[in-house]
N, CA, C and O atoms as a Maestro MAE file, in Angstrom:
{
 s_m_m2io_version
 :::
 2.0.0
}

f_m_ct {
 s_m_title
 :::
 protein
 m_atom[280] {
  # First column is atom index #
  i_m_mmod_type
  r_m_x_coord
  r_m_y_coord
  r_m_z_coord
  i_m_residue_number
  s_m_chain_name
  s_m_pdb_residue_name
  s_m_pdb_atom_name
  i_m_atomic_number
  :::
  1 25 91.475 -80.655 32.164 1 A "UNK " " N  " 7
  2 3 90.307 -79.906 32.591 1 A "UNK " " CA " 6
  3 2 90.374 -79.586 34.070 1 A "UNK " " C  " 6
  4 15 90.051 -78.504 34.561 1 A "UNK " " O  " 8
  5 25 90.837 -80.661 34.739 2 A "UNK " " N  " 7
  6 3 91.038 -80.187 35.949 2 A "UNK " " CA " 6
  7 2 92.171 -79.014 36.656 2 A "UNK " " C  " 6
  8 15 92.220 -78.556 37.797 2 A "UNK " " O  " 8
  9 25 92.921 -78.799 35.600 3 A "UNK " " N  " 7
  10 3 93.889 -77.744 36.392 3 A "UNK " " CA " 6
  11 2 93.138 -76.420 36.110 3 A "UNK " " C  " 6
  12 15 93.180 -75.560 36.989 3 A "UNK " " O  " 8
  13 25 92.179 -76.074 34.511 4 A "UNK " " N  " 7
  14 3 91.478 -75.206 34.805 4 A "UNK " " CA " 6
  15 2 90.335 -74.949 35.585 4 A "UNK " " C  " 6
  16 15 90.007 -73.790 35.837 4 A "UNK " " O  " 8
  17 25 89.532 -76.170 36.097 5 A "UNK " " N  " 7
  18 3 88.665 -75.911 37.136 5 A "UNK " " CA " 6
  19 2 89.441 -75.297 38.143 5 A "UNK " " C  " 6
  20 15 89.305 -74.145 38.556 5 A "UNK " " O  " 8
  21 25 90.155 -76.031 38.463 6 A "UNK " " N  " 7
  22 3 90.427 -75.441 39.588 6 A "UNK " " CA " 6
  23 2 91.831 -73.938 39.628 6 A "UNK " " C  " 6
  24 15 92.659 -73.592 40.472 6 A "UNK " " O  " 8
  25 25 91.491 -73.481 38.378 7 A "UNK " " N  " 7
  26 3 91.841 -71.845 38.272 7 A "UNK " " CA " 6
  27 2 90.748 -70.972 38.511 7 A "UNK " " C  " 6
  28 15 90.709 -70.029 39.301 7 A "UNK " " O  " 8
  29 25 89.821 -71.405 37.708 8 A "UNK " " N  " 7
  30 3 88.802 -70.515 37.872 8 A "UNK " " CA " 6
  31 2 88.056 -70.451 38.785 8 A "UNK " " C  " 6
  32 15 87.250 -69.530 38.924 8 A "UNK " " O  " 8
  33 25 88.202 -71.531 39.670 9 A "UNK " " N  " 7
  34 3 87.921 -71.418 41.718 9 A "UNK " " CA " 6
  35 2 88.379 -71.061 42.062 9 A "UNK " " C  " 6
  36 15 88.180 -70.854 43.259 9 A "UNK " " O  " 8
  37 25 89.675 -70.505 41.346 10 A "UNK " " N  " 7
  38 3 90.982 -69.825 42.313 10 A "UNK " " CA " 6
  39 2 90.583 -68.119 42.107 10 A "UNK " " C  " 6
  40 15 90.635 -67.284 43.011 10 A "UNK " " O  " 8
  41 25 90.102 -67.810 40.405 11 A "UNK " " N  " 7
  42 3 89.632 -66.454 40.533 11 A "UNK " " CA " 6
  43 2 88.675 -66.445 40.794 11 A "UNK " " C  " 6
  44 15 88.464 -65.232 40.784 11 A "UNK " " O  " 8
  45 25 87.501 -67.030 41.149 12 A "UNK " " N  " 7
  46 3 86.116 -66.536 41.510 12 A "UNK " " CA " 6
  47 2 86.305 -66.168 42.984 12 A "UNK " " C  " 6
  48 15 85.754 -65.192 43.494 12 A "UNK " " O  " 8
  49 25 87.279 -67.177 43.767 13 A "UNK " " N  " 7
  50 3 87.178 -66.793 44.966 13 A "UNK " " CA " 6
  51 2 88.263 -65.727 45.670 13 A "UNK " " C  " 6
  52 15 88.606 -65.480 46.826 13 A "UNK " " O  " 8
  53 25 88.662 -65.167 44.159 14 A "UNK " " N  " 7
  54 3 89.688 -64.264 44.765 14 A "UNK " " CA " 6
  55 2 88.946 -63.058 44.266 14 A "UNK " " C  " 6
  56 15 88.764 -62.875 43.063 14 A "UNK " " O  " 8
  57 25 88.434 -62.071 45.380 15 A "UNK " " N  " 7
  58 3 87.762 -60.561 45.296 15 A "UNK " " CA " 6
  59 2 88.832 -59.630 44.117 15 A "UNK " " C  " 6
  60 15 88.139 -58.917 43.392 15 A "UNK " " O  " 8
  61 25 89.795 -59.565 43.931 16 A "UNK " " N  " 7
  62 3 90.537 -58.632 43.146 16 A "UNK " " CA " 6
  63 2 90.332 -59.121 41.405 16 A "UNK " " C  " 6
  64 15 90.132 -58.353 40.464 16 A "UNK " " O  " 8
  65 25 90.449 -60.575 41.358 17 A "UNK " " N  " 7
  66 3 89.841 -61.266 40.238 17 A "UNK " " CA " 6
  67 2 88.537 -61.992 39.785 17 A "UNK " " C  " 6
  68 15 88.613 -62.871 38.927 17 A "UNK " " O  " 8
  69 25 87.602 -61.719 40.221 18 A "UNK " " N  " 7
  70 3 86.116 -62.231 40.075 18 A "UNK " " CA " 6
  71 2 85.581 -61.558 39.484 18 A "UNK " " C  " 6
  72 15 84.375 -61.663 39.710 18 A "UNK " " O  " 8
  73 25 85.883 -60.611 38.543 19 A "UNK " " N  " 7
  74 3 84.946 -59.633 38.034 19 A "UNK " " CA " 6
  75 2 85.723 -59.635 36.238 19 A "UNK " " C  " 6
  76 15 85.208 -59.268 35.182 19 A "UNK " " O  " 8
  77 25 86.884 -60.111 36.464 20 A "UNK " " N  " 7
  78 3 87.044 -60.672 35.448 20 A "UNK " " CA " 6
  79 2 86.823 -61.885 34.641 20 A "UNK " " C  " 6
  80 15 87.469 -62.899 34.904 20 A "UNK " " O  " 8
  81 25 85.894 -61.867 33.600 21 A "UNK " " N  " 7
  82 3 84.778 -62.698 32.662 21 A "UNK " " CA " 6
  83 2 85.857 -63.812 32.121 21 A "UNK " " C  " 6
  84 15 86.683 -63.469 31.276 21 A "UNK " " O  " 8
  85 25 85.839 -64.668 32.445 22 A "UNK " " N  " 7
  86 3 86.111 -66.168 32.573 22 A "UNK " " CA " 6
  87 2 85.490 -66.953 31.255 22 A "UNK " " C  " 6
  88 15 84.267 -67.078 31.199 22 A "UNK " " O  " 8
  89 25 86.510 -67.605 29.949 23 A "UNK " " N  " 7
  90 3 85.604 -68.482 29.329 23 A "UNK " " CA " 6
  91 2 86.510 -69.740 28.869 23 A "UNK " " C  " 6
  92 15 87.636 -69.817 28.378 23 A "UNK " " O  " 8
  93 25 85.643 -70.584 29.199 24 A "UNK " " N  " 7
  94 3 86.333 -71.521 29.237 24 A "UNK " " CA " 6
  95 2 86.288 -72.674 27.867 24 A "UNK " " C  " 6
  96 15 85.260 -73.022 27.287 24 A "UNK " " O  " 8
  97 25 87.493 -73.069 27.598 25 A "UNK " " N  " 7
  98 3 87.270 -74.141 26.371 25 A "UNK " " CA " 6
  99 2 88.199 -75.175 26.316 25 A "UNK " " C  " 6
  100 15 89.336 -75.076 26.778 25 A "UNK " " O  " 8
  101 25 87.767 -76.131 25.784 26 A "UNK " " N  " 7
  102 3 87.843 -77.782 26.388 26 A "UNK " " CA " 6
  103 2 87.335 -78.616 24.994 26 A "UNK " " C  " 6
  104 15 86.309 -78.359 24.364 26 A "UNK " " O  " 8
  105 25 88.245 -79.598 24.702 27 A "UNK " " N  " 7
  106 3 87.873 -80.541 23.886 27 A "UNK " " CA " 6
  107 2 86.729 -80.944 23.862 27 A "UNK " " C  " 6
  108 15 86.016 -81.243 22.904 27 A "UNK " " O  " 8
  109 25 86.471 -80.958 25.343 28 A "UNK " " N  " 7
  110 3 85.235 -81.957 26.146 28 A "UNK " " CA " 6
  111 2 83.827 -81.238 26.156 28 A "UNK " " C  " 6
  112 15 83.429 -80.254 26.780 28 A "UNK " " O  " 8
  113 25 83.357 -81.881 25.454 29 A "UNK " " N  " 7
  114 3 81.684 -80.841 25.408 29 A "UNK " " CA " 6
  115 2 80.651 -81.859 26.391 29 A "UNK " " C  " 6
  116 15 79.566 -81.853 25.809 29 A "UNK " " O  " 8
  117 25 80.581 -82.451 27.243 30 A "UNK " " N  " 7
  118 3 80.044 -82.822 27.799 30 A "UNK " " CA " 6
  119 2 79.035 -82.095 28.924 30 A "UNK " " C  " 6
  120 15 79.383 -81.131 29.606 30 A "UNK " " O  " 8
  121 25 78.023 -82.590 28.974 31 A "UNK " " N  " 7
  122 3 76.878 -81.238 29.628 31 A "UNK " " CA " 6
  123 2 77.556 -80.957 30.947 31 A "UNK " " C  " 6
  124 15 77.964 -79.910 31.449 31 A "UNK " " O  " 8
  125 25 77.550 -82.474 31.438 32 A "UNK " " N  " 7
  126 3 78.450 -82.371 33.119 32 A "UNK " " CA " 6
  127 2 79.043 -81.346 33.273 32 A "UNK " " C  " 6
  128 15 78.495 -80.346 33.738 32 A "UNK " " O  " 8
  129 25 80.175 -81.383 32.946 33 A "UNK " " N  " 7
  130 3 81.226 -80.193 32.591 33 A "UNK " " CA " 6
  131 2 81.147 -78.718 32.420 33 A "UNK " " C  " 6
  132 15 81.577 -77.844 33.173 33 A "UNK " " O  " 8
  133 25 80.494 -78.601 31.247 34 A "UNK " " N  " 7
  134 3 80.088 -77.181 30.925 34 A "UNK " " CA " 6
  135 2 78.944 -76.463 31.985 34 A "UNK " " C  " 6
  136 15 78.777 -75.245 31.918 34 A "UNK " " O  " 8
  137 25 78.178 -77.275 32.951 35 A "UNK " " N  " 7
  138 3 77.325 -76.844 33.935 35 A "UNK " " CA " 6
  139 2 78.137 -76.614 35.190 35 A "UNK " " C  " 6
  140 15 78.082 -75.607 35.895 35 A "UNK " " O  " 8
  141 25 79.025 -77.859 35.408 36 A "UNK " " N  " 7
  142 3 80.062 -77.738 36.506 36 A "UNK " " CA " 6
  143 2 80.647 -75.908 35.964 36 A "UNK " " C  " 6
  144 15 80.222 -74.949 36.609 36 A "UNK " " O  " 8
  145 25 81.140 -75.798 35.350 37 A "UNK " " N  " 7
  146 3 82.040 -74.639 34.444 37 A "UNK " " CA " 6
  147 2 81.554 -73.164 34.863 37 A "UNK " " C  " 6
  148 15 82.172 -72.135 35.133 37 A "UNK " " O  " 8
  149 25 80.074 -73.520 34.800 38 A "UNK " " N  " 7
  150 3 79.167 -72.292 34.534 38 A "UNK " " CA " 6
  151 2 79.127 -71.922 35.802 38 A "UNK " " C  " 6
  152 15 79.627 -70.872 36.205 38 A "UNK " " O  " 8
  153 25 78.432 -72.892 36.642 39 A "UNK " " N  " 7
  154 3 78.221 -72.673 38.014 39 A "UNK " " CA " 6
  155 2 79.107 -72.277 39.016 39 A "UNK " " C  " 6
  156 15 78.821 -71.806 40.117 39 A "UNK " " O  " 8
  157 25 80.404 -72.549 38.458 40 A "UNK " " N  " 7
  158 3 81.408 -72.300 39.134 40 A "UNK " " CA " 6
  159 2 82.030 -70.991 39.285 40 A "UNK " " C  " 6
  160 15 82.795 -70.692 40.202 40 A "UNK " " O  " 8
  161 25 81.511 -69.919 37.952 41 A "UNK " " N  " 7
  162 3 81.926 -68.515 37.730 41 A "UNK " " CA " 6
  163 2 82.378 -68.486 36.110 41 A "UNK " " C  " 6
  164 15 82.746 -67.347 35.822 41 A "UNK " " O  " 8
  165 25 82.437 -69.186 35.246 42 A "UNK " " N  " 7
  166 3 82.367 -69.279 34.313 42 A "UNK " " CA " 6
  167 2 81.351 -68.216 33.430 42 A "UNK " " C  " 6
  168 15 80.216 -68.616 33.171 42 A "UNK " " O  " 8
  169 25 81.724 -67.035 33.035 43 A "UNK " " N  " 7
  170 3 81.300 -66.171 32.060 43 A "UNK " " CA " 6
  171 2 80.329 -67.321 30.626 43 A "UNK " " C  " 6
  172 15 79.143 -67.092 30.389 43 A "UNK " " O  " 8
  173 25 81.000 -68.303 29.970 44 A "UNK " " N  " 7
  174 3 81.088 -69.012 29.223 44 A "UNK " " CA " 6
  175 2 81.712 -70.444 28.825 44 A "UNK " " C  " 6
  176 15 82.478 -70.913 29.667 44 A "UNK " " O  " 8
  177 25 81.487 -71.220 27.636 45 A "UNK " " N  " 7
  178 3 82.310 -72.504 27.759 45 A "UNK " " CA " 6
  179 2 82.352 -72.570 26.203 45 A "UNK " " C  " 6
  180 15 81.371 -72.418 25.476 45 A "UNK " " O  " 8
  181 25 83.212 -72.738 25.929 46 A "UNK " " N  " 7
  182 3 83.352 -72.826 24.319 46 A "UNK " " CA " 6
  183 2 84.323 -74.062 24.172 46 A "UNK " " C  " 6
  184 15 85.309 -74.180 24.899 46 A "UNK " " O  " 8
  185 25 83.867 -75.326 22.822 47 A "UNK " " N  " 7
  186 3 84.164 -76.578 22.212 47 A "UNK " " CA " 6
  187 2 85.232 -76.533 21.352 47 A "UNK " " C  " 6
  188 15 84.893 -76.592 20.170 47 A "UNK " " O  " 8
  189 25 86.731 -76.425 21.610 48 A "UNK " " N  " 7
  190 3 87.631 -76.905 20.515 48 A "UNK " " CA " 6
  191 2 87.893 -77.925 19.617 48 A "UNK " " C  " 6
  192 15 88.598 -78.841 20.041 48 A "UNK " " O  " 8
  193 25 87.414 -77.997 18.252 49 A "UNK " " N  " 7
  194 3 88.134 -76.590 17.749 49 A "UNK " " CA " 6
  195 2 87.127 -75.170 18.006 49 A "UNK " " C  " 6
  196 15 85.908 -75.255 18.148 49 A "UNK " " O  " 8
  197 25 87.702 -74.197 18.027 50 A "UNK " " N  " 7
  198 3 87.223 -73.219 17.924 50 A "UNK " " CA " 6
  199 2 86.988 -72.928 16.611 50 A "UNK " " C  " 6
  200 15 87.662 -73.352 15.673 50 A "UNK " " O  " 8
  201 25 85.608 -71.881 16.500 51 A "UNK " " N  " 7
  202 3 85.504 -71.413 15.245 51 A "UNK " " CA " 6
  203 2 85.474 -70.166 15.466 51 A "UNK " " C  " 6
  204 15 84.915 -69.625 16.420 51 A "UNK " " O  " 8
  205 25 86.283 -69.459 14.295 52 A "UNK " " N  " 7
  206 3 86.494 -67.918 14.080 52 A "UNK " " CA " 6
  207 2 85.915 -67.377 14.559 52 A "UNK " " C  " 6
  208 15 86.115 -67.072 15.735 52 A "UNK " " O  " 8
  209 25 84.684 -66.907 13.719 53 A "UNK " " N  " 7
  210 3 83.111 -66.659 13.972 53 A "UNK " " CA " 6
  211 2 82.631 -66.749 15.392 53 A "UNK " " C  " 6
  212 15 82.169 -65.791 16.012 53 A "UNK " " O  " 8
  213 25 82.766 -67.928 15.849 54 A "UNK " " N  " 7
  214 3 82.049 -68.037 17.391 54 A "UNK " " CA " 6
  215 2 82.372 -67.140 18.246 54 A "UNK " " C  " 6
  216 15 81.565 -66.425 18.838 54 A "UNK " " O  " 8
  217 25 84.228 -67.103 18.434 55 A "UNK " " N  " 7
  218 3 85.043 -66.632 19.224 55 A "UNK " " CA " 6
  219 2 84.772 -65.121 18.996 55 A "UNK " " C  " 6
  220 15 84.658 -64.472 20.036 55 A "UNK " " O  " 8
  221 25 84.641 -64.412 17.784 56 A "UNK " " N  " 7
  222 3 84.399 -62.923 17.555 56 A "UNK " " CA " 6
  223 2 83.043 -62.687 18.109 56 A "UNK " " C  " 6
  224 15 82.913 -61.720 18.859 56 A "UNK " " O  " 8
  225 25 81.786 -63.599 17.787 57 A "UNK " " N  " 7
  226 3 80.670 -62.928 18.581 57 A "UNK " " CA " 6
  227 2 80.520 -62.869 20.186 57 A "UNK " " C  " 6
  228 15 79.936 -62.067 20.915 57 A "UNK " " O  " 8
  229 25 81.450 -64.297 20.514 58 A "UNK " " N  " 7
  230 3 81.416 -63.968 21.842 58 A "UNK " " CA " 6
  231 2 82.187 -62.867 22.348 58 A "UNK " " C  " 6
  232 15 81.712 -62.193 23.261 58 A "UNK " " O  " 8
  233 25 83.250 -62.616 21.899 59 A "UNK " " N  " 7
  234 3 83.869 -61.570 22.376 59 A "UNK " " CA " 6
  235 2 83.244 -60.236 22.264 59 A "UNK " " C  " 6
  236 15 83.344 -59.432 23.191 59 A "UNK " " O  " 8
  237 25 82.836 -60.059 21.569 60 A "UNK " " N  " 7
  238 3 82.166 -58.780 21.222 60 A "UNK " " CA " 6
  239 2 80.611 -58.676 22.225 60 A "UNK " " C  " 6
  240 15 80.061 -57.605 22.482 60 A "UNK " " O  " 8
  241 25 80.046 -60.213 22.737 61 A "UNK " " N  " 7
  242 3 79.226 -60.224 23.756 61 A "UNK " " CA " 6
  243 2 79.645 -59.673 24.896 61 A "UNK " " C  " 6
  244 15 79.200 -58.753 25.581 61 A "UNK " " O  " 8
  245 25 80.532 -60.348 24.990 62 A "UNK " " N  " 7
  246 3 81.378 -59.874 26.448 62 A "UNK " " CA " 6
  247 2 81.679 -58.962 26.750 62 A "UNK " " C  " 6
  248 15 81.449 -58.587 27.900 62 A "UNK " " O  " 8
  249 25 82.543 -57.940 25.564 63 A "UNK " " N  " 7
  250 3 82.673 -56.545 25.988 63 A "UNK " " CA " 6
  251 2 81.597 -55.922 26.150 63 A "UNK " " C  " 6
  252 15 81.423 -55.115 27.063 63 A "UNK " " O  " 8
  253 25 80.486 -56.314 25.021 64 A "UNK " " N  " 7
  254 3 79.252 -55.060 25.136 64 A "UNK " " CA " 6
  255 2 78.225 -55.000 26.471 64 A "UNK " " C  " 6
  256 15 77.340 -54.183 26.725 64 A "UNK " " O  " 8
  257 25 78.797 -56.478 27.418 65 A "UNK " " N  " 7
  258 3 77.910 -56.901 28.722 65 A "UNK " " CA " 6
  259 2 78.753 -55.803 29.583 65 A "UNK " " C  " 6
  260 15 78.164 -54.784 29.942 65 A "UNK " " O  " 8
  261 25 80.332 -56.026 29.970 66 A "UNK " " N  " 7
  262 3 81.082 -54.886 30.498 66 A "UNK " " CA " 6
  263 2 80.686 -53.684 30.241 66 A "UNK " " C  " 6
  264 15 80.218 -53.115 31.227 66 A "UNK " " O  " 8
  265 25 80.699 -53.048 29.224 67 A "UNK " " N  " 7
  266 3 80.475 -51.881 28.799 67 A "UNK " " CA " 6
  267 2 79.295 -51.107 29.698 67 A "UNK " " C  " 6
  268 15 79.491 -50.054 30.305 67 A "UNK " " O  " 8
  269 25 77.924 -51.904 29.658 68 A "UNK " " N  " 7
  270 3 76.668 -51.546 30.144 68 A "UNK " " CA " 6
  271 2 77.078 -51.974 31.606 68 A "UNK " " C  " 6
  272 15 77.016 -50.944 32.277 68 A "UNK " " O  " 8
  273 25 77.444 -52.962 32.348 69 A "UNK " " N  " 7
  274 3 77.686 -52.499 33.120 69 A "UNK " " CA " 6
  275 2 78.358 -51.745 33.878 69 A "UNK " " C  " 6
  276 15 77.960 -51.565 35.028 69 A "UNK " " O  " 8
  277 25 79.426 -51.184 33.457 70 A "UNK " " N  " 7
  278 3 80.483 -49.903 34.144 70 A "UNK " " CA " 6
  279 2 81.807 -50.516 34.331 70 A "UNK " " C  " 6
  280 15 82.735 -49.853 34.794 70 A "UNK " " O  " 8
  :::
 }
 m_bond[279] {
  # First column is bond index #
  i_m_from
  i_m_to
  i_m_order
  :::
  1 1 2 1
  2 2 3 1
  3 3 4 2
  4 3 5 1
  5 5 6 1
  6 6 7 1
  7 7 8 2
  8 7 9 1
  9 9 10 1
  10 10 11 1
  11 11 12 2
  12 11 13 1
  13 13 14 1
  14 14 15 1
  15 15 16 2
  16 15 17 1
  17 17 18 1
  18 18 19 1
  19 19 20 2
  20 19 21 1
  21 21 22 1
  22 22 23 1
  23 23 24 2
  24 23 25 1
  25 25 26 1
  26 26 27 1
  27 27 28 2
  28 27 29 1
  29 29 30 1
  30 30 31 1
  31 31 32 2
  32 31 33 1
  33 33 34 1
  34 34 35 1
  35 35 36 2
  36 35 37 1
  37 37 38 1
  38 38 39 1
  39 39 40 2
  40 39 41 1
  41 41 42 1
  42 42 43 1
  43 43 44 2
  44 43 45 1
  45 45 46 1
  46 46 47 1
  47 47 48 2
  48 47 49 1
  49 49 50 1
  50 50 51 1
  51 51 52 2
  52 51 53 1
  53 53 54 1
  54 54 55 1
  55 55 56 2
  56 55 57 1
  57 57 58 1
  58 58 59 1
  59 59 60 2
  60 59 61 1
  61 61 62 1
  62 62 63 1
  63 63 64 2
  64 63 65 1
  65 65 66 1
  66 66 67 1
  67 67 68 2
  68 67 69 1
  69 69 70 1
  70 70 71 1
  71 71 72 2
  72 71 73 1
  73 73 74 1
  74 74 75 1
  75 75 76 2
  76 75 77 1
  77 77 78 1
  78 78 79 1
  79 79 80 2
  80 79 81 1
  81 81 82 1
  82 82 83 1
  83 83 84 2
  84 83 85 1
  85 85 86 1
  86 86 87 1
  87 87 88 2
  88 87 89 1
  89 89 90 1
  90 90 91 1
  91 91 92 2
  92 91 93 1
  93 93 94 1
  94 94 95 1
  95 95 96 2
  96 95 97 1
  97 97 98 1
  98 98 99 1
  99 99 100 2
  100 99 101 1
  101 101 102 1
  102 102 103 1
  103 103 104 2
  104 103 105 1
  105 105 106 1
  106 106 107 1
  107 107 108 2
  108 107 109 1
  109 109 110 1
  110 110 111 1
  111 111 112 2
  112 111 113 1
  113 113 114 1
  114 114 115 1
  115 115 116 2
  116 115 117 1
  117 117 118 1
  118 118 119 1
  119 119 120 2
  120 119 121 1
  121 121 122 1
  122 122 123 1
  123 123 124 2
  124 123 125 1
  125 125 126 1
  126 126 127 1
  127 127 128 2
  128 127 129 1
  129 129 130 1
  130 130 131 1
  131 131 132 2
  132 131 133 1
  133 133 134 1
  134 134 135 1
  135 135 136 2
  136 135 137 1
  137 137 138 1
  138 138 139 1
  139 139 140 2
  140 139 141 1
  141 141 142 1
  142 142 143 1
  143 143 144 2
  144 143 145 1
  145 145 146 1
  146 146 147 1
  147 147 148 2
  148 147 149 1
  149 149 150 1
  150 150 151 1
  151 151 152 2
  152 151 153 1
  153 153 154 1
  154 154 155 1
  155 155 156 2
  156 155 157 1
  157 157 158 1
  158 158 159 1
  159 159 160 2
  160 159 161 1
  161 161 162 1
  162 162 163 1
  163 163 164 2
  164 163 165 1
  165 165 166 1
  166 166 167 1
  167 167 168 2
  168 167 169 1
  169 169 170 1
  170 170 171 1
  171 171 172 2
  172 171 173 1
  173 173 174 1
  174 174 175 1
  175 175 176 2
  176 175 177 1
  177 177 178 1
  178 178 179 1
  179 179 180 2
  180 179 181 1
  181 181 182 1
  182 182 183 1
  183 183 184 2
  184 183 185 1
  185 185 186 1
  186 186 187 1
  187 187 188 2
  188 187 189 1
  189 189 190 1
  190 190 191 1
  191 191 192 2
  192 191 193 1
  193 193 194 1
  194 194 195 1
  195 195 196 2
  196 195 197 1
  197 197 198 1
  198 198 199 1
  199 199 200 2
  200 199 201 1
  201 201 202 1
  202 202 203 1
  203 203 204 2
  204 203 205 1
  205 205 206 1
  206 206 207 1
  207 207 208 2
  208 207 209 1
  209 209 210 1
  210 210 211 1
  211 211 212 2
  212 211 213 1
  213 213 214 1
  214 214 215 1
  215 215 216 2
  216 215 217 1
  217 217 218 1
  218 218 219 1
  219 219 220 2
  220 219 221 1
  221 221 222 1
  222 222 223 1
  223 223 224 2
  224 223 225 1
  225 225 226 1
  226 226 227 1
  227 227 228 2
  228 227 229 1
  229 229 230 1
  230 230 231 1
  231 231 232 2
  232 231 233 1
  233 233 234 1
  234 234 235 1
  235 235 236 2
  236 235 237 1
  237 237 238 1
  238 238 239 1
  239 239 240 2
  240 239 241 1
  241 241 242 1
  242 242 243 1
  243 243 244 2
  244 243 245 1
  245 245 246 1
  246 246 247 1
  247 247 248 2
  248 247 249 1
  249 249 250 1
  250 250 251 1
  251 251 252 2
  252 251 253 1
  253 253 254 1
  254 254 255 1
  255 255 256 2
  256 255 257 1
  257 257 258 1
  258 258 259 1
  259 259 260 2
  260 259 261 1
  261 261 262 1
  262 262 263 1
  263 263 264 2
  264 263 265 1
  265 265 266 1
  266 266 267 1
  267 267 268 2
  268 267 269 1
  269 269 270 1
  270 270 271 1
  271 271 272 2
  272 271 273 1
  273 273 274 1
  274 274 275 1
  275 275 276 2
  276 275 277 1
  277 277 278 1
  278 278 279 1
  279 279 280 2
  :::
 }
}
C-alpha cells in the first residue's frame, strides 16, 4: 500500500498528471486508509477482490464525470 500512496502523491503533485482520475484498490478496506486515499487525490478506492459489476459502474462513473466536465 505504501508504494501506491506514495504514487499517487507523486501524480497529484505533478501538474501534467493530476487531472488524471486515480482509483485505488487494496486488499485492505480499512476506513484509515481509504480516507488517507481519498484525501490524498484519490478519484476512488475499491476492495479486492474486485467485482465485475462494481468495476463497470465505476468506470462508466468516471467517464461520464470527465465527459461533463470537458
Amino acid at each position: 500500500m505504501t508504494k501506491g500512496m506514495k504514487l499517487l502523491k507523486y501524480i497529484m503533485w505533478n501538474n501534467e498528471l493530476r487531472r488524471i482520475p486515480v482509483i485505488m484498490m487494496s486488499a485492505q478496506d480499512e476506513v484509515s486508509i481509504v480516507v488517507k486515499c481519498l484525501r490524498l487525490g484519490a478519484a476512488d478506492y475499491l476492495v479486492k477482490p474486485l467485482r465485475t459489476n462494481e468495476l463497470l459502474n465505476l468506470w462508466t462513473h468516471m467517464w461520464r464525470r470527465r465527459r461533463e466536465q470537458g
